[in-house]
Backbone atoms as SQL, in Angstrom:
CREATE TABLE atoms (id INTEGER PRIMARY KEY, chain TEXT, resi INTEGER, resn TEXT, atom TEXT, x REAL, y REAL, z REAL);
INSERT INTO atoms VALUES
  (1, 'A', 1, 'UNK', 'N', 0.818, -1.192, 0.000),
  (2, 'A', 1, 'UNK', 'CA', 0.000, 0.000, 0.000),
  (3, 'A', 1, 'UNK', 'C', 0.863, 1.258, 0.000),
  (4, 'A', 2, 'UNK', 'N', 1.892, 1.335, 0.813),
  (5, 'A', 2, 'UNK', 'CA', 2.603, 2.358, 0.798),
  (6, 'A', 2, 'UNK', 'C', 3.407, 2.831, -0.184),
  (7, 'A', 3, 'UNK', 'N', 3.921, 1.947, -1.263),
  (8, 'A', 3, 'UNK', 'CA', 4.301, 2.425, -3.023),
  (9, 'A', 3, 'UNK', 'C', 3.327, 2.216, -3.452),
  (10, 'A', 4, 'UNK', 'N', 2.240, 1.642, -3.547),
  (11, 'A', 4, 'UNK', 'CA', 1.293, 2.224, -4.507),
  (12, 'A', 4, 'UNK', 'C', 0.823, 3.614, -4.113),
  (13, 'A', 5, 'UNK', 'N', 0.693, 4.119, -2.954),
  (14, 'A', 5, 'UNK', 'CA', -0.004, 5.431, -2.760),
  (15, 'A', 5, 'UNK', 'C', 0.910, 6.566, -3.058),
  (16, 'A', 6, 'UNK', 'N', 2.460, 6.036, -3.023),
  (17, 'A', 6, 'UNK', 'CA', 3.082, 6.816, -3.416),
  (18, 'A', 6, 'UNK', 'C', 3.422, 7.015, -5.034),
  (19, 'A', 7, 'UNK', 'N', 3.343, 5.709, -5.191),
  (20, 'A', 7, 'UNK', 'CA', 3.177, 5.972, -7.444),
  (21, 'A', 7, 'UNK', 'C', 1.781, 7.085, -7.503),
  (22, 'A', 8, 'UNK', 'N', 1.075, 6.926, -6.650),
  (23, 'A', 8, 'UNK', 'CA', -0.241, 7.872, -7.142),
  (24, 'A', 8, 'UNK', 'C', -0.065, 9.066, -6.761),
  (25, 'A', 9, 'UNK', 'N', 0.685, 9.309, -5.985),
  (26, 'A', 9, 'UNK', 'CA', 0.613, 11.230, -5.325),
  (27, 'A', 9, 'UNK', 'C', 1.694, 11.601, -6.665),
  (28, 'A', 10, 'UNK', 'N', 2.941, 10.806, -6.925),
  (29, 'A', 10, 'UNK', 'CA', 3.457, 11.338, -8.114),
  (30, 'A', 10, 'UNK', 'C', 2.905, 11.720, -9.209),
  (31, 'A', 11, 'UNK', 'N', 2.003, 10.534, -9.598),
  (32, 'A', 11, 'UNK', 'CA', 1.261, 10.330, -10.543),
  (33, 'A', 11, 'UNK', 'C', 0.298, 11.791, -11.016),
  (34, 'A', 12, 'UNK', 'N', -0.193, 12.004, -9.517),
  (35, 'A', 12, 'UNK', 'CA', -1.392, 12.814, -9.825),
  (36, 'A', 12, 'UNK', 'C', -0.469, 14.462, -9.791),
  (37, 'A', 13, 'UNK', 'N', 1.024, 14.602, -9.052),
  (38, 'A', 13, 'UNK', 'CA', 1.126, 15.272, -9.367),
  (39, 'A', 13, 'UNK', 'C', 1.973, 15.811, -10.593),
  (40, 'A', 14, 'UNK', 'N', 2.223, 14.876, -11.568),
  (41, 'A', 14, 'UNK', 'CA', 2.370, 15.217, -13.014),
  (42, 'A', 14, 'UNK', 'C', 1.223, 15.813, -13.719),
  (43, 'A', 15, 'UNK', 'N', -0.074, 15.710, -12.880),
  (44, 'A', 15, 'UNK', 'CA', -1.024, 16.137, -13.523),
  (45, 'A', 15, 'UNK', 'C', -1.623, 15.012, -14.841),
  (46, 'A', 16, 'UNK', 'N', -1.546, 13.972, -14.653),
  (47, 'A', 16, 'UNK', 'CA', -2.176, 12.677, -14.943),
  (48, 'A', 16, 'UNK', 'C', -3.394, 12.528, -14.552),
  (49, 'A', 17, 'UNK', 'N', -3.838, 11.772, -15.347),
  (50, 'A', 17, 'UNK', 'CA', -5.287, 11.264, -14.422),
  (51, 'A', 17, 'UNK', 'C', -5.344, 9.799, -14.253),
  (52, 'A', 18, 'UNK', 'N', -6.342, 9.538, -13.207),
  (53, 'A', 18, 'UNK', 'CA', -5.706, 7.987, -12.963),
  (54, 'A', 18, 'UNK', 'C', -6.854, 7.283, -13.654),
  (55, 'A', 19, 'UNK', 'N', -7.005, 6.016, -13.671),
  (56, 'A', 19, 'UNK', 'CA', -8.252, 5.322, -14.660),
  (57, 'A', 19, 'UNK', 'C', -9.192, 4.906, -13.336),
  (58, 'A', 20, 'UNK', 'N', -10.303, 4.553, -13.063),
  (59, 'A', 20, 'UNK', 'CA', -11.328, 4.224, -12.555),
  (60, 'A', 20, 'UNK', 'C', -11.539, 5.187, -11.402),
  (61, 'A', 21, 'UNK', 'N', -12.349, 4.730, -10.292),
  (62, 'A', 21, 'UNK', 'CA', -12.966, 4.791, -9.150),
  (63, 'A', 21, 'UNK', 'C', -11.677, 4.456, -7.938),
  (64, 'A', 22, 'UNK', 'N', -11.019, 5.775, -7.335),
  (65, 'A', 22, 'UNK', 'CA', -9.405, 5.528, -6.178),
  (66, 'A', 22, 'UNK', 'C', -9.839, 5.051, -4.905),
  (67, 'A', 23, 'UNK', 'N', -11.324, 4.864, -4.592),
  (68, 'A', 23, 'UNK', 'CA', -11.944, 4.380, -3.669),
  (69, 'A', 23, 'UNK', 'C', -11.429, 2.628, -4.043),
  (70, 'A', 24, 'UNK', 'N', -11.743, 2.354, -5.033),
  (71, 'A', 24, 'UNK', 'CA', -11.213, 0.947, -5.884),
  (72, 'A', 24, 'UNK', 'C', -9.939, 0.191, -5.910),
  (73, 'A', 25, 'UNK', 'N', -9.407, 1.025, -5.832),
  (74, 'A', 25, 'UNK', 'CA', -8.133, 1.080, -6.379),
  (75, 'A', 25, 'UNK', 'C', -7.082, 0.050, -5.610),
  (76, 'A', 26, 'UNK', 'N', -6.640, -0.678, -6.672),
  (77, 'A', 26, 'UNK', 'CA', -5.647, -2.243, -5.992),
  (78, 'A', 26, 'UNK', 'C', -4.005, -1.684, -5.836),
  (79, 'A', 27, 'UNK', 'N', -3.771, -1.800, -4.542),
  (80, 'A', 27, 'UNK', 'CA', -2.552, -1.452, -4.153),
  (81, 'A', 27, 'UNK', 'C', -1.077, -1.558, -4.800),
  (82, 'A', 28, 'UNK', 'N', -1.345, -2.494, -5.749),
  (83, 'A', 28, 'UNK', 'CA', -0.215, -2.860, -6.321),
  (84, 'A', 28, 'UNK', 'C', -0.289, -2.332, -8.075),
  (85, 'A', 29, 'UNK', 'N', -1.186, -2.050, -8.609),
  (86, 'A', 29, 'UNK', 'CA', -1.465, -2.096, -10.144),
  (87, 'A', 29, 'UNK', 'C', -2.019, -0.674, -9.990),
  (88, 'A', 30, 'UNK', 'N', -1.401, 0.735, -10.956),
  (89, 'A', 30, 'UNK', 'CA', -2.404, 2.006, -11.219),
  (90, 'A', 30, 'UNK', 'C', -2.730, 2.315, -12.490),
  (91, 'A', 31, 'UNK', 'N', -3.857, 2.061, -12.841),
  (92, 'A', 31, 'UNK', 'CA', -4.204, 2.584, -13.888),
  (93, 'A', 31, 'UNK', 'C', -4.235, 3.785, -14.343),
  (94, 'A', 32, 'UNK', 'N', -3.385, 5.071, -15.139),
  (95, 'A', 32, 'UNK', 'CA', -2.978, 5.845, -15.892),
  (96, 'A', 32, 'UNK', 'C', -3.177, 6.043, -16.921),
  (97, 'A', 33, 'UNK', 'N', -4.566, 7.227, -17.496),
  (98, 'A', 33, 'UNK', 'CA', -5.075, 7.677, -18.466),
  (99, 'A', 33, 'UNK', 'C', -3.927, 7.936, -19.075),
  (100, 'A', 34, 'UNK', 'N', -3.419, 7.419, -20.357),
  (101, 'A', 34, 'UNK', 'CA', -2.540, 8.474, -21.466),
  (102, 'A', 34, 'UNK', 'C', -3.257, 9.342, -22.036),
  (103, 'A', 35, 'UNK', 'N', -2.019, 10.804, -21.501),
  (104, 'A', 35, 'UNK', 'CA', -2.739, 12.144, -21.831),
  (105, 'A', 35, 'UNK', 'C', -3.221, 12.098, -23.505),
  (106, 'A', 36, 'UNK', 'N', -3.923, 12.946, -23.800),
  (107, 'A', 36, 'UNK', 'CA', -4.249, 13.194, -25.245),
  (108, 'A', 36, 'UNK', 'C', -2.973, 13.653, -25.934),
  (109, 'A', 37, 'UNK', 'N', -3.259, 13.173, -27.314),
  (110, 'A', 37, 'UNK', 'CA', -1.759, 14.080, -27.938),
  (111, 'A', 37, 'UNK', 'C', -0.199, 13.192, -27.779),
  (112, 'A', 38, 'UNK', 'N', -0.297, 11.834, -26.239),
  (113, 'A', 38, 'UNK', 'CA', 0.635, 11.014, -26.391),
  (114, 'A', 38, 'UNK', 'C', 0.488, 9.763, -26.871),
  (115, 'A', 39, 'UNK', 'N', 1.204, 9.354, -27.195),
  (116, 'A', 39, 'UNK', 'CA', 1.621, 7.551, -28.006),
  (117, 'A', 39, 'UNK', 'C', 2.086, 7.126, -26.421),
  (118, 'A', 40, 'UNK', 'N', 1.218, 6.123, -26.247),
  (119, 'A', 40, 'UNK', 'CA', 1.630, 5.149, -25.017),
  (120, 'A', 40, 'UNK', 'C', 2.134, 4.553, -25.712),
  (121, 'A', 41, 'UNK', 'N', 2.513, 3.504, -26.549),
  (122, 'A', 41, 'UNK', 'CA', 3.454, 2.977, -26.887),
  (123, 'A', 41, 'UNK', 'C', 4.805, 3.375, -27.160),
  (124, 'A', 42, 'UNK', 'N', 5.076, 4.771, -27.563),
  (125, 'A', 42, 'UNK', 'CA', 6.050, 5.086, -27.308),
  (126, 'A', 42, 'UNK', 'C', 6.703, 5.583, -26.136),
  (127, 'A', 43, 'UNK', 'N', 5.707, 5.808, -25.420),
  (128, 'A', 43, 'UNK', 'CA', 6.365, 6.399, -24.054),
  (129, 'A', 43, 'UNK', 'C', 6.620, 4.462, -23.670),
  (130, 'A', 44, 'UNK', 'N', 6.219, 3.887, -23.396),
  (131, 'A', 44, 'UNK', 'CA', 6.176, 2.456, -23.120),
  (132, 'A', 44, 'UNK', 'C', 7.909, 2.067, -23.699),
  (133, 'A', 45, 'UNK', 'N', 7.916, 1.896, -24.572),
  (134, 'A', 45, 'UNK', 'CA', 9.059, 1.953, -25.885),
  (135, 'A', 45, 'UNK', 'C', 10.514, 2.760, -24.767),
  (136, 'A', 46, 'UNK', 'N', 10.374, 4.157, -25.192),
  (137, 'A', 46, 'UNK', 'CA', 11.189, 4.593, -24.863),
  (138, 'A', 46, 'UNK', 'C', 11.937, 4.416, -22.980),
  (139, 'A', 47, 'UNK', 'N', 10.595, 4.228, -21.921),
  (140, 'A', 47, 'UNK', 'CA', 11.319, 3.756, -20.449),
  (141, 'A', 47, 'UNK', 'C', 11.511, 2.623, -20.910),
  (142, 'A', 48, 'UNK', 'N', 11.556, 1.555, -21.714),
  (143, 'A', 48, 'UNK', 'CA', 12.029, 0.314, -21.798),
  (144, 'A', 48, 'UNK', 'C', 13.474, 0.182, -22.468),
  (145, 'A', 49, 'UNK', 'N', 13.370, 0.887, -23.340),
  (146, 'A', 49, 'UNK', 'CA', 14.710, 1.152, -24.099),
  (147, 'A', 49, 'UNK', 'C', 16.100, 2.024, -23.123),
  (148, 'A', 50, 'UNK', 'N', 15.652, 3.091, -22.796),
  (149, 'A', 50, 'UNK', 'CA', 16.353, 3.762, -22.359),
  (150, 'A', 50, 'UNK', 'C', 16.517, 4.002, -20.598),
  (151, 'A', 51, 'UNK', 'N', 15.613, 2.986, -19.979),
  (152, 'A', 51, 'UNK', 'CA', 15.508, 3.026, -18.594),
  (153, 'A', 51, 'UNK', 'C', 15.825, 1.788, -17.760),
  (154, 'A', 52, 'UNK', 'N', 15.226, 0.507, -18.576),
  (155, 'A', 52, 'UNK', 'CA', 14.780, -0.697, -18.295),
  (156, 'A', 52, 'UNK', 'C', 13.572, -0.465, -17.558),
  (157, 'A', 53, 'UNK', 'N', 12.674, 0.633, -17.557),
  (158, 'A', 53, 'UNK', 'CA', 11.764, 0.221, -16.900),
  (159, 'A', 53, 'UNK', 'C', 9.979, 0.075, -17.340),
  (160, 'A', 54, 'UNK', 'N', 9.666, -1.199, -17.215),
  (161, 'A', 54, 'UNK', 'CA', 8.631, -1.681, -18.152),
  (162, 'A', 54, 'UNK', 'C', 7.325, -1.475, -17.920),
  (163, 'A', 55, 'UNK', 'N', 6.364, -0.367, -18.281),
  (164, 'A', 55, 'UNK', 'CA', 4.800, -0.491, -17.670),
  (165, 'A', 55, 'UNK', 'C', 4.120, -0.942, -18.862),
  (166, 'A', 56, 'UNK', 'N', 2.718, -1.242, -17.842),
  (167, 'A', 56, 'UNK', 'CA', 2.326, -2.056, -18.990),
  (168, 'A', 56, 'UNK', 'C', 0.760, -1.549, -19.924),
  (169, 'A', 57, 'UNK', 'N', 0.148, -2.077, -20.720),
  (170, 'A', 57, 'UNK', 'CA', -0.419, -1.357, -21.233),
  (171, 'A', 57, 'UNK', 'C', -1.912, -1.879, -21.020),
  (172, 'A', 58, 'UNK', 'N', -3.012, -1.813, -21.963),
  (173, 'A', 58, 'UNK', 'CA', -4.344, -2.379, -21.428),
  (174, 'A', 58, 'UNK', 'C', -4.854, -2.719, -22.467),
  (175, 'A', 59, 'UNK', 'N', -5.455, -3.786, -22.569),
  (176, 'A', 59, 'UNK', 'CA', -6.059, -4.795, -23.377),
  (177, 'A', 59, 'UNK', 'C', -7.749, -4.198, -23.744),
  (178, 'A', 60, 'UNK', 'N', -8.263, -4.311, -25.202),
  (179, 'A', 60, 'UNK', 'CA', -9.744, -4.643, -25.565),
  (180, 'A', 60, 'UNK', 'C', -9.501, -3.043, -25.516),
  (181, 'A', 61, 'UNK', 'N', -11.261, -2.740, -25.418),
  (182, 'A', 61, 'UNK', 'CA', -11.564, -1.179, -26.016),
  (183, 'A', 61, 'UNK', 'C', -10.170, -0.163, -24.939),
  (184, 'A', 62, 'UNK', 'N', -9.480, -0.750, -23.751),
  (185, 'A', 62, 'UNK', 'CA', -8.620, -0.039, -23.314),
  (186, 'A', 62, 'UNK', 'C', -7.291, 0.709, -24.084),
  (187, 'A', 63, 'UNK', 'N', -6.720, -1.018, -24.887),
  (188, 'A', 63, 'UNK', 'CA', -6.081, -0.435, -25.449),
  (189, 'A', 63, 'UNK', 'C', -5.570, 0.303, -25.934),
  (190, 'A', 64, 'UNK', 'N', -4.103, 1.599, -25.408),
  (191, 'A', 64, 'UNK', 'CA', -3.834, 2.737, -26.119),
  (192, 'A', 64, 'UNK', 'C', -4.370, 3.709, -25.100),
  (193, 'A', 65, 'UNK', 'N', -5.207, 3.563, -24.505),
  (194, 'A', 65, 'UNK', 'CA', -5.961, 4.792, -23.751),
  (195, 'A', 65, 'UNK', 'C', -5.711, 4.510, -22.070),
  (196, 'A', 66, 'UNK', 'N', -5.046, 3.712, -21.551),
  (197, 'A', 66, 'UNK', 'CA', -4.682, 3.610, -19.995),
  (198, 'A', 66, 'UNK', 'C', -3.613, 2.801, -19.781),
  (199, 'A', 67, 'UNK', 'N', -2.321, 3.068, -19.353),
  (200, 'A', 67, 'UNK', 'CA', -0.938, 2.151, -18.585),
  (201, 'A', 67, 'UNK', 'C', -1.178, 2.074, -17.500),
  (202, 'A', 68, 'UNK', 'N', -0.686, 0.389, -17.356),
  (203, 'A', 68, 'UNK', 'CA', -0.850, -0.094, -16.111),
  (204, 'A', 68, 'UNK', 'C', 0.748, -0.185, -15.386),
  (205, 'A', 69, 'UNK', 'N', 0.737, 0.574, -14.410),
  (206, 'A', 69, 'UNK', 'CA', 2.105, 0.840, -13.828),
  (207, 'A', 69, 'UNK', 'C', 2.017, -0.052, -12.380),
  (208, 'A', 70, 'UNK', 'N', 2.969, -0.997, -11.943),
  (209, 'A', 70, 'UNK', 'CA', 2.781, -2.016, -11.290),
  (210, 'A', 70, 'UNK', 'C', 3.911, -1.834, -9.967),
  (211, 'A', 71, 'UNK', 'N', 3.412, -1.897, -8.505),
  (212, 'A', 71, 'UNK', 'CA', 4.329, -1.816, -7.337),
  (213, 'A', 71, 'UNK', 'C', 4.220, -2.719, -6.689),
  (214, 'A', 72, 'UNK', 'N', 4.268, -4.236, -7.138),
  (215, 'A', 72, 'UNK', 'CA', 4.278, -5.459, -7.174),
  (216, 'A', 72, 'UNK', 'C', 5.901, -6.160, -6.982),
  (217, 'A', 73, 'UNK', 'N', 5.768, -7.402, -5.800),
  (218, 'A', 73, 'UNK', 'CA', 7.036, -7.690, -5.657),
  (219, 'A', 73, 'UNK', 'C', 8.337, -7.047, -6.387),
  (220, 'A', 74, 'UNK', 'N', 9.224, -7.413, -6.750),
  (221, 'A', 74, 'UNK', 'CA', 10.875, -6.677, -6.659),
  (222, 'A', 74, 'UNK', 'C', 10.252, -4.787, -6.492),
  (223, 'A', 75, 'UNK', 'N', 9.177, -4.624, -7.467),
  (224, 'A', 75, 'UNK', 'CA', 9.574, -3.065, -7.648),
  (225, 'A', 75, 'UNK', 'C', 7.972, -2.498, -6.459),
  (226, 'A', 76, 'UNK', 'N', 8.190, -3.440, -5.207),
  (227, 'A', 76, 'UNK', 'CA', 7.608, -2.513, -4.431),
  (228, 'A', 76, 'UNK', 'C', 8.610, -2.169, -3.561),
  (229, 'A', 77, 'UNK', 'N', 9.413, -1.281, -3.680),
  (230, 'A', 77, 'UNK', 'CA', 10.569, -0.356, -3.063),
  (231, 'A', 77, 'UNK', 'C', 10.301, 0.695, -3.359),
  (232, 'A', 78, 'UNK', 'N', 10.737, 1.207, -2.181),
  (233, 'A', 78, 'UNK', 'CA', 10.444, 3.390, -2.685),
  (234, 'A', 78, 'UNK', 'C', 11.870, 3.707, -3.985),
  (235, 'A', 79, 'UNK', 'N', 12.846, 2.811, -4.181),
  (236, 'A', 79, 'UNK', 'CA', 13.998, 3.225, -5.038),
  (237, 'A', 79, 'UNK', 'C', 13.218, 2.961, -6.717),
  (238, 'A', 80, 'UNK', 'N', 13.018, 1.865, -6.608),
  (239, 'A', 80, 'UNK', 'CA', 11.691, 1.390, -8.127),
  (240, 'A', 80, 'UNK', 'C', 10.806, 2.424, -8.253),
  (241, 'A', 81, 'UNK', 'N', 9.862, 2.657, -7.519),
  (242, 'A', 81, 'UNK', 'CA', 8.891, 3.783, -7.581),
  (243, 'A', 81, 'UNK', 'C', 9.422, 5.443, -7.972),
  (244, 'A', 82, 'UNK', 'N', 10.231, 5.632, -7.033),
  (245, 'A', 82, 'UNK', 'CA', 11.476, 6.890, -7.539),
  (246, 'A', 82, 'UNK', 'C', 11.644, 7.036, -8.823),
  (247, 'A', 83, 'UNK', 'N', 12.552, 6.199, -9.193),
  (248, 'A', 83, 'UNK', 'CA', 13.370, 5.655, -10.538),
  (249, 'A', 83, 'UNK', 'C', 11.652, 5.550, -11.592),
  (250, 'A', 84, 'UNK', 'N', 10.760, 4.907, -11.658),
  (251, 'A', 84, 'UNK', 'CA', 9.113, 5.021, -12.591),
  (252, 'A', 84, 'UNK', 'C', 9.314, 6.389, -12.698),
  (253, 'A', 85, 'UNK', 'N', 9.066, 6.957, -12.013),
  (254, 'A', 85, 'UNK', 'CA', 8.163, 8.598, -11.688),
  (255, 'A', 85, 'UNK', 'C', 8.706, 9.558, -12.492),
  (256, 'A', 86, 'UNK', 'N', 10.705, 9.514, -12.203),
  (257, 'A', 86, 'UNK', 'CA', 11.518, 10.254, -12.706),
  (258, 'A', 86, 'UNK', 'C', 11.409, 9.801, -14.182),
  (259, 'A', 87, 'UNK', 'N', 11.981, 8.790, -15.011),
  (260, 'A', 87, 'UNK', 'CA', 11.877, 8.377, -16.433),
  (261, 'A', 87, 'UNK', 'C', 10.180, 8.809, -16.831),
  (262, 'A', 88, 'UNK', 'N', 9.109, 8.659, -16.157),
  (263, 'A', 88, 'UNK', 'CA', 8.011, 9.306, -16.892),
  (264, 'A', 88, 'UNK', 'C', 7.905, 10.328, -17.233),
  (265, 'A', 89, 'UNK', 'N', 8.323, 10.895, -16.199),
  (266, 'A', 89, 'UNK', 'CA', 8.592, 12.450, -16.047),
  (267, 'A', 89, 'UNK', 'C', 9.543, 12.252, -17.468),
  (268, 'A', 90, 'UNK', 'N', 10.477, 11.850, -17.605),
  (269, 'A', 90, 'UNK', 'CA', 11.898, 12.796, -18.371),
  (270, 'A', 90, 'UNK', 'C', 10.931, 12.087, -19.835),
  (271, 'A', 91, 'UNK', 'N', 10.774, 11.051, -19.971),
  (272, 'A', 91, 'UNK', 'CA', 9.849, 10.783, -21.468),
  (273, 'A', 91, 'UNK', 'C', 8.798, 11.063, -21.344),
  (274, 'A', 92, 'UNK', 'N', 7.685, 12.146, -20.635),
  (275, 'A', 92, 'UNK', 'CA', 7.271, 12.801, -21.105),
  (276, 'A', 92, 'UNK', 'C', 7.492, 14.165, -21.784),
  (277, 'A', 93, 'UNK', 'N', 7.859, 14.861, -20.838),
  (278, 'A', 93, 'UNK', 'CA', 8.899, 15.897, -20.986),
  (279, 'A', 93, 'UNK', 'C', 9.378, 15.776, -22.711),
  (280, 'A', 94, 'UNK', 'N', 10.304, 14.798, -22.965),
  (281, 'A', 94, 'UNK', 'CA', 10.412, 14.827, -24.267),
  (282, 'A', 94, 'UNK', 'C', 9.837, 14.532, -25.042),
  (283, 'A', 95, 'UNK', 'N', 8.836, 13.910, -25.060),
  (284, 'A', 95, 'UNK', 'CA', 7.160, 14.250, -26.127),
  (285, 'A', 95, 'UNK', 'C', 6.777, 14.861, -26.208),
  (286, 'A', 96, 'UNK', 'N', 7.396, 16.205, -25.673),
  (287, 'A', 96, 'UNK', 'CA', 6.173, 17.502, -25.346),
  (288, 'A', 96, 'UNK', 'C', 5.186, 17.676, -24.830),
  (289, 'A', 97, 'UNK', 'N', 5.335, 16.601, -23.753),
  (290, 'A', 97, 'UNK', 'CA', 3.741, 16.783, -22.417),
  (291, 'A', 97, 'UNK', 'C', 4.354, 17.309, -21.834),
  (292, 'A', 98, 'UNK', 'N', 3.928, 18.681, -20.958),
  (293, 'A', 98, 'UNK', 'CA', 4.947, 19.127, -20.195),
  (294, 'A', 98, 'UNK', 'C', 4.611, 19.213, -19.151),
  (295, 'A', 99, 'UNK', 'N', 5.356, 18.561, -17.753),
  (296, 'A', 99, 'UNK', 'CA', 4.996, 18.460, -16.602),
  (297, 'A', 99, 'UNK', 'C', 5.639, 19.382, -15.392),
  (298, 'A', 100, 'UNK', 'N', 5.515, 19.353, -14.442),
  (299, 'A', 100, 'UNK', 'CA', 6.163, 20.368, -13.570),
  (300, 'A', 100, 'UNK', 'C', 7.602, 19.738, -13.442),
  (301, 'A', 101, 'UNK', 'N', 8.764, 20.111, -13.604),
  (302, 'A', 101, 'UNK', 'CA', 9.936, 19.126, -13.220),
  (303, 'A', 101, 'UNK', 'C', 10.174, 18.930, -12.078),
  (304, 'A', 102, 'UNK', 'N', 10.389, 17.807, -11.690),
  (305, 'A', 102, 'UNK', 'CA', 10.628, 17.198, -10.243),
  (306, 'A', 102, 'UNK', 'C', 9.254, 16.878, -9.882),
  (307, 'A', 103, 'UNK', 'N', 8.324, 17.866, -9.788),
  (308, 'A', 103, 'UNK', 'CA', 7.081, 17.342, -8.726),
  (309, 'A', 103, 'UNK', 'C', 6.755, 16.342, -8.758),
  (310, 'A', 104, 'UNK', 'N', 6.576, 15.402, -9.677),
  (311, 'A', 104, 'UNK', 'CA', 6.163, 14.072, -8.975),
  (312, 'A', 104, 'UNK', 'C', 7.204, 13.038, -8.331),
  (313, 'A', 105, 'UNK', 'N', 8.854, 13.071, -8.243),
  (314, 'A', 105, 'UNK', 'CA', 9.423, 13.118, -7.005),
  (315, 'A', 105, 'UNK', 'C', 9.446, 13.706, -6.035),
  (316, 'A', 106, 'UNK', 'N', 8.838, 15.115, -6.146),
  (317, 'A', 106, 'UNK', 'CA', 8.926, 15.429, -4.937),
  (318, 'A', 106, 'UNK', 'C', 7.748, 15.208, -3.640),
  (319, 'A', 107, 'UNK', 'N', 6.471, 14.754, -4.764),
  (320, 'A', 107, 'UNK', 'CA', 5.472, 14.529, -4.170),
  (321, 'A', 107, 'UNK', 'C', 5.341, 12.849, -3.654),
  (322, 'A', 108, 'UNK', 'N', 6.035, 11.947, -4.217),
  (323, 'A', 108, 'UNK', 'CA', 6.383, 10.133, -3.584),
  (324, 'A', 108, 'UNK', 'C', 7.109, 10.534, -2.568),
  (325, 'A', 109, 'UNK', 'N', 7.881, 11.211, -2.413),
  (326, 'A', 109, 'UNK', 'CA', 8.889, 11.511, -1.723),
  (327, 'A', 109, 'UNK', 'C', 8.424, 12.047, -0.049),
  (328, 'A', 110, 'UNK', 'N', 7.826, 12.680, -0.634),
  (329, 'A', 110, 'UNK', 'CA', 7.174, 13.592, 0.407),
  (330, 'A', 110, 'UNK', 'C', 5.704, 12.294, 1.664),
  (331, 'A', 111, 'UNK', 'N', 5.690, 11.839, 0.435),
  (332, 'A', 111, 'UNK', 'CA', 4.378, 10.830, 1.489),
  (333, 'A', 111, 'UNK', 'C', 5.142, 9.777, 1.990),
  (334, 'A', 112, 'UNK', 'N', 6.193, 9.057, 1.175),
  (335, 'A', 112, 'UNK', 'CA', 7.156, 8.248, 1.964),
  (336, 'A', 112, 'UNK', 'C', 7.612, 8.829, 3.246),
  (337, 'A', 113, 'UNK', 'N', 7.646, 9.955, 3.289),
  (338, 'A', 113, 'UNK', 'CA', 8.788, 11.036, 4.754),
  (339, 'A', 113, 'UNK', 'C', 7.590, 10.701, 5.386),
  (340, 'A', 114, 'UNK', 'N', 6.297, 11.244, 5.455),
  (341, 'A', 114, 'UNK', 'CA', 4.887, 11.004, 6.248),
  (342, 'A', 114, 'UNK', 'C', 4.351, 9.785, 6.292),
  (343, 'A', 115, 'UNK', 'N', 4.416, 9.078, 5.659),
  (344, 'A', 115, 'UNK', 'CA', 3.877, 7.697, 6.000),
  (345, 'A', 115, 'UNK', 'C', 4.702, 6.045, 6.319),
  (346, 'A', 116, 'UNK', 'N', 6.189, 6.668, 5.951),
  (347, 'A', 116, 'UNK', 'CA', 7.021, 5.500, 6.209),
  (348, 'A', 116, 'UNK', 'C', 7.356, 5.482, 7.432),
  (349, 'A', 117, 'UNK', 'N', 7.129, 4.392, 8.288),
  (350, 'A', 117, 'UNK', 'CA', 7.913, 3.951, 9.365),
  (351, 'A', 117, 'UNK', 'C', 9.458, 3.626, 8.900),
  (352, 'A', 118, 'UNK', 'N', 10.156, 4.360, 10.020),
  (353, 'A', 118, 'UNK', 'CA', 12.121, 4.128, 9.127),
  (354, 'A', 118, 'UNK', 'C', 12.454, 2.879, 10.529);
């Protein structure tokens, strides 16, 4: 629970939108509207190529229109979640979605400091 809530405060503060009902929402899997105007497959493409890091995409009428970004065994660590947030950030950024820089590290970051027991 505690990296997934933190993929989502990043998330939301790139100014993303998330897919369904957050009352719903499964701790480990976030569903992520792709903004208008982007190629999820290439953003997909490019953190895989240039990051190693792999999200995934959505099947049937979804297809193309929501990534499924996963804080599921190895990459439920706050360093995995970090490392997602930042490469979304930087390949969006270079698609020309333009997001606030840093804020959505600074916002995982920030709920890890408040909600992690050290």
């Amino acid at each position: 629970k505690l990296h997934g809530d933190a993929l989502l405060k990043g998330i939301q503060a790139m100014g993303l939108e998330t897919f369904g009902d957050l009352r719903h929402k499964m701790n480990n899997v976030l569903g992520v509207v792709i903004p208008n105007g982007v190629n999820g497959d290439q953003v997909r493409k490019l953190m895989l190529e240039d990051f190693g890091i792999e999200i995934g995409t959505s099947f049937g009428p979804l297809h193309g229109k929501v990534w499924r970004i996963g804080t599921m065994g190895y990459n439920a660590r706050k360093d995995c979640v970090m490392q997602t947030l930042s490469a979304l950030e930087a390949v969006l950024n270079y698609l020309k979605f333009t997001t606030t820089q840093g804020a959505a590290m600074q916002a995982a970051w920030d709920h890890y400091r408040t909600e992690a027991t050290l």
